[in-house]
N, C-alpha and C positions, 0 to 999 in steps of 0.2 A: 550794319551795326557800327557804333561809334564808342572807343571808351575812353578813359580819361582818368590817369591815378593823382591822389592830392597825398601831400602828407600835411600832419599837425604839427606846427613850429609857433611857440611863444603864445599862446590863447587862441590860435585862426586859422585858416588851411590855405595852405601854398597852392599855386598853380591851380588858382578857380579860374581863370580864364581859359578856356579851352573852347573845343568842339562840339560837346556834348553840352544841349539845351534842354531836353527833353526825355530825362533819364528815365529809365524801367526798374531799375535794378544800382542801389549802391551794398557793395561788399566790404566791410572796415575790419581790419586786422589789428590788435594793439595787446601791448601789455597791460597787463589788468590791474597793475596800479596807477597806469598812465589813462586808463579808460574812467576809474573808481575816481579820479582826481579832476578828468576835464572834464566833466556832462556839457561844457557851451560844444563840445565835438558833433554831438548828434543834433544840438537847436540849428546848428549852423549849416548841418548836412541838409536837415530838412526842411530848413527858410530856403538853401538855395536848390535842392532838390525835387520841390513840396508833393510829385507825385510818383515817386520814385518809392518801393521797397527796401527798408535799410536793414541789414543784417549785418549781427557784431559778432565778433569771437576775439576771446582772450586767446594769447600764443605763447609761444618758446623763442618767439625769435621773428621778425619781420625784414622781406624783401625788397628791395626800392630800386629798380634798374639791376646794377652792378652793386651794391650796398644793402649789408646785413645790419640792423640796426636791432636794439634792444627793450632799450625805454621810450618807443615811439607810438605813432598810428600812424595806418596809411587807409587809402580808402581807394578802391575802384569801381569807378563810374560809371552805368553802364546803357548806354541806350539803344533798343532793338528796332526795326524797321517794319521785322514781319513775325514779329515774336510776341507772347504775350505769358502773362507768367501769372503763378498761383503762392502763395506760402500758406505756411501755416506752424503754429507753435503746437508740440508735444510735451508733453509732463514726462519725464523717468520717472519708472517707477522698477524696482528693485525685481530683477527677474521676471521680467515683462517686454523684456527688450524684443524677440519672436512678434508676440501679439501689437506691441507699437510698429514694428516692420509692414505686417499686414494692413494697420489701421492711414500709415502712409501712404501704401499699392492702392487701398481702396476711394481713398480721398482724391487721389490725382488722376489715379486710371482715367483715361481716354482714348479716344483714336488718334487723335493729335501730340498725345504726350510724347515729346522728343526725350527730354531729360531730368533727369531729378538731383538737386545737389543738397547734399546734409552734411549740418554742419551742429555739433555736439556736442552739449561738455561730457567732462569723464564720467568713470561710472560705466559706461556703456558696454555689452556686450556687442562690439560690430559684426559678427559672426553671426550671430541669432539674429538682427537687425536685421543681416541683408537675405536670410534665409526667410523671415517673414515676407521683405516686400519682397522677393523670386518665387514664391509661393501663386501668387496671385498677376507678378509680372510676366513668370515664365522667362526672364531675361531677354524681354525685349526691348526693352527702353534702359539706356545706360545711366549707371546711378555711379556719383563717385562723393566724395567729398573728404572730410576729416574730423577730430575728436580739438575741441580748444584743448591751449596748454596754459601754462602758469608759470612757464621761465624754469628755474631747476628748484623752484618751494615747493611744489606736489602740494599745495595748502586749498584752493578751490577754483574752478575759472568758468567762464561767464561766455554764455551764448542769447545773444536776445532780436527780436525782431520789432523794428521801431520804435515805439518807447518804452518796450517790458525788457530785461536784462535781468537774469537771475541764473544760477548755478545748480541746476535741476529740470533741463530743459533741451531740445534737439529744435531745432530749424529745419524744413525742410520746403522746397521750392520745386515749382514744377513749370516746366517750360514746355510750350505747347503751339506747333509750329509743324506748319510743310518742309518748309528752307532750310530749319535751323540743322546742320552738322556737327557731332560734338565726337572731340575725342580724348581722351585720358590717360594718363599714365602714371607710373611712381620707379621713381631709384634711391636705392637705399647705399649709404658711402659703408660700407661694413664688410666685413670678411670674416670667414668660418675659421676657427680653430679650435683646438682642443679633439676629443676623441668624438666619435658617435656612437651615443647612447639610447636607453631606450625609456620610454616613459614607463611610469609602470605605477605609476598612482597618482590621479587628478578628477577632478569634477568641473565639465565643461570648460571655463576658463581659469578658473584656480587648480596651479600647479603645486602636486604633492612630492611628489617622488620620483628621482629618477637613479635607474639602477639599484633600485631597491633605500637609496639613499634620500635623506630629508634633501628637497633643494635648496633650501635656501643654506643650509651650511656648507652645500657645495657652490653653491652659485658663488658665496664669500669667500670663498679659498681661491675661488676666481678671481675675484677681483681686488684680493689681498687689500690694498690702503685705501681703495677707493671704494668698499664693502662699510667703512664707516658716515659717507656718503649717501646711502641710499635712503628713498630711492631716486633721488636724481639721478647718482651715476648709471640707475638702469638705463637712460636715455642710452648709454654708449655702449652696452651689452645687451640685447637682445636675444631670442632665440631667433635658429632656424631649425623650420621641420622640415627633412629631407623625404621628398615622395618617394616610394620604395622602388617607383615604373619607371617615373622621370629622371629622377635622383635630384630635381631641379630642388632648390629650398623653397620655402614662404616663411616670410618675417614674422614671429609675433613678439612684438612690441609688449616690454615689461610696466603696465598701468600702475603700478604699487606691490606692498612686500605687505606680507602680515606676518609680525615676529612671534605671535605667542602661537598660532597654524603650523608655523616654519613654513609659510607657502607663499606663492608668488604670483596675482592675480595677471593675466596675458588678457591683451586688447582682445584675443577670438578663443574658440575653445581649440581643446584638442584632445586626443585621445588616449587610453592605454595601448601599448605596444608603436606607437608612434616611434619614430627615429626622432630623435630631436641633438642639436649641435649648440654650443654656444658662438656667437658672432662677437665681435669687436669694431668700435666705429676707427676706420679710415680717415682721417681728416685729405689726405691727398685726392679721394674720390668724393 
């Protein structure tokens, strides 16, 4: 396997000279008004890519070595030896997320299927998603990936596969291979505080009530100045649910607030009687 990152600087992408001739697979990261503004990004990917799969997702923020950059793109290159790969586009459609999980596991299943990567605008319930495709995978084939972002507007973002890009839509890829080894992880910079509480009124991923209380007017007393923020500033408050065996957490990520509900939709579901803790982002970690 050979891969090769560019970024986009001034109309054209940097560091097209490399190693990778023969790509499978290009992956492009950008801000979504950096992406809305250059379309020569993608002519240029795939004049110099031409048989390559290109997949886009709008972000919060973009990686380059050692540099976090903002109003950028970057693109990674990627080409496989003994690997061969599959995509394909899915429609969101509102409370369907389960049934699109399954329609993924079934599209790819194989004997060879190594790995699956999704990649998706918001909206999404990731919970239901990956219980649909474990339904039908069983967890044998390691599925990872993430939700586009849109910087701190919360306004809409963009996931697309070669030349369709639109804001109502999942990517997902299947890699299909003897050789291929894949492994995965996530760290989140955050720390718990505040008390442990107990859920006690929500529907799947929309949270209602905790300790008998509206959350979202607790959630704002939390976040005192930065409650007229949201919900960007959820990025830096998230929950954790604390498992009652392990006591370990799991993150769920705040997707959006609805003021007139008082509630607050979470990337996965969760339940009554839950433990649930408020987090705060770390910047040191």
């Amino acid at each position: 396997m050979k891969t090769a990152q560019l970024t986009w600087n001034k109309n054209a992408w940097t560091n097209t000279t490399n190693n990778v001739v023969n790509a499978n697979l290009c992956l492009i990261f950008g801000s979504r008004p950096t992406l809305e503004t250059n379309p020569d990004y993608l002519t240029q990917i795939t004049a110099a890519y031409p048989h390559a799969t290109v997949v886009t997702s709008s972000t919060a923020g973009n990686i380059m070595d050692e540099y976090l950059s903002d109003e950028s793109i970057i693109a990674t290159i990627i080409e496989f030896e003994k690997t061969t790969i599959r995509s394909k586009l899915f429609e969101l459609r509102q409370e369907d997320d389960k049934a699109i999980g399954k329609a993924i596991a079934d599209y790819f299943n194989d004997d060879k299927l190594a790995y699956i990567l999704l990649l998706s605008c918001s909206g999404i319930n990731a919970g239901n998603l990956l219980s649909g495709i474990n339904e039908t995978l069983k967890g044998r084939v390691p599925v990872s990936g993430g939700v586009a972002g849109d910087d701190t507007r919360f306004e809409r973002t963009l996931v697309g596969l070669n030349s369709t890009l639109s804001e109502n839509q999942l990517v997902a890829i299947g890699f299909y291979s003897n050789d291929l080894k894949v492994a995965h992880g996530s760290k989140g910079g955050w720390d718990q505080f505040g008390p442990l509480r107990k859920i006690t009124k929500c529907k799947g991923n929309i949270l209602y009530e905790i300790d008998g209380k509206p959350v979202l007017d607790l959630y704002k007393e939390y976040l005192g100045e930065k409650a007229s923020e949201l919900p960007a500033s959820g990025l830096l408050f998230p929950f954790a649910i604390i498992d009652e065996e392990t006591k370990e957490p799991v993150v769920r990520g705040i997707q959006n607030v609805d003021e007139n509900a008082n509630s607050i939709i979470l990337y996965g579901d969760v339940q009554e009687g839950m433990n649930i803790q408020l987090m705060r982002a770390n910047f040191d970690n």
